[in-house]
C-alpha positions as CSV (number, residue, x, y, z in Angstrom):
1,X,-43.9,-33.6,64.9
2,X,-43.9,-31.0,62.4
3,X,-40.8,-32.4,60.5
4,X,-42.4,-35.8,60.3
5,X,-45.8,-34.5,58.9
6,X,-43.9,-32.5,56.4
7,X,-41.8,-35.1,54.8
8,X,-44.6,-37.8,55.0
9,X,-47.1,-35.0,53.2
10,X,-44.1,-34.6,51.0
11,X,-43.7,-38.0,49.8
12,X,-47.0,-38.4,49.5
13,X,-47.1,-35.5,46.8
14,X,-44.2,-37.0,44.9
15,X,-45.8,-40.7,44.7
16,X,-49.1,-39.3,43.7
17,X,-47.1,-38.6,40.6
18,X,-45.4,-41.7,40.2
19,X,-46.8,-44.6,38.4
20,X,-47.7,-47.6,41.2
21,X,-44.6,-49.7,40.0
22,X,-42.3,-47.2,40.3
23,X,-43.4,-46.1,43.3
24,X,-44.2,-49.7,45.0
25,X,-40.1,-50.8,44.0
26,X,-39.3,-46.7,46.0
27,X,-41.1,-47.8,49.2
28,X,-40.3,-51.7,49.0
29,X,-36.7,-50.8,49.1
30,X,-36.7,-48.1,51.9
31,X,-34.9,-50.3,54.4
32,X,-32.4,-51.4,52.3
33,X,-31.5,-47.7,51.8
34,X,-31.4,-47.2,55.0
35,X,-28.9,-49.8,56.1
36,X,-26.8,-48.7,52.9
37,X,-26.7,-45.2,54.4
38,X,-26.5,-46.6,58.2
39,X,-23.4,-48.4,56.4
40,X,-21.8,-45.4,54.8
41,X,-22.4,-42.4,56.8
42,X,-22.4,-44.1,60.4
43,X,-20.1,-46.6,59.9
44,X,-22.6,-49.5,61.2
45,X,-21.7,-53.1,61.1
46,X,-24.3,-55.5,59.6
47,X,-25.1,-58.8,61.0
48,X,-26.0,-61.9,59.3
49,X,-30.0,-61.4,60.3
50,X,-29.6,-58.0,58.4
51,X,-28.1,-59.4,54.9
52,X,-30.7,-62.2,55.4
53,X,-33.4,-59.6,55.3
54,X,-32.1,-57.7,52.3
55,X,-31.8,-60.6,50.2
56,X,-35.6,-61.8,51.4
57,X,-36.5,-57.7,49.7
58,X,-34.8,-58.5,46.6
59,X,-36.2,-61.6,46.7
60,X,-39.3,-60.1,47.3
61,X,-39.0,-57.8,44.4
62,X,-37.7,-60.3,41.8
63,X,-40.8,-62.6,42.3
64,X,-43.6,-59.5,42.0
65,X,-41.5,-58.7,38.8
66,X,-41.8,-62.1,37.6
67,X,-38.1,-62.7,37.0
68,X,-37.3,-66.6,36.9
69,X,-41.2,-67.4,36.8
70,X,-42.8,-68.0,33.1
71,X,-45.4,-65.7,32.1
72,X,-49.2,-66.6,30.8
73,X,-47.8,-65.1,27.1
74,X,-44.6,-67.7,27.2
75,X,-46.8,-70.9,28.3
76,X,-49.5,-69.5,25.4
77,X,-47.0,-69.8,23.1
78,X,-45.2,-73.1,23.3
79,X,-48.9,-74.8,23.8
């Protein structure tokens, strides 16, 4: 119990210092980290429901970036 309070207090100090993006991109791709280390240090297998779900994240991530999707400045300027 005390372990858990400590790191969540802890990451909670470190994002307070972190602009929103940069933070919101940390936490969005926890689970992907996860399975990368799951992968690397454990020597898990993934399945095809697992790479379906990290490519949903980055999928995710790409469209709250905006990548592929034209912005209000690039439709202002061809009008």
């Amino acid at each position: 119990l005390v372990s858990t309070a400590l790191t969540i207090w802890l990451q909670a100090m470190c994002f307070k210092r972190l602009p929103a993006m940069d933070a919101s991109l940390v936490l969005t791709t926890e689970p992907l980290w996860a399975c990368m280390f799951g992968v690397l240090l454990l020597h898990d297998s993934l399945k095809v429901g697992d790479y379906i779900g990290g490519s949903l994240i980055i999928c995710a991530l790409l469209a709250n970036e905006g990548v592929g999707f034209p912005s209000d400045d690039d439709e202002a300027d061809t009008a």
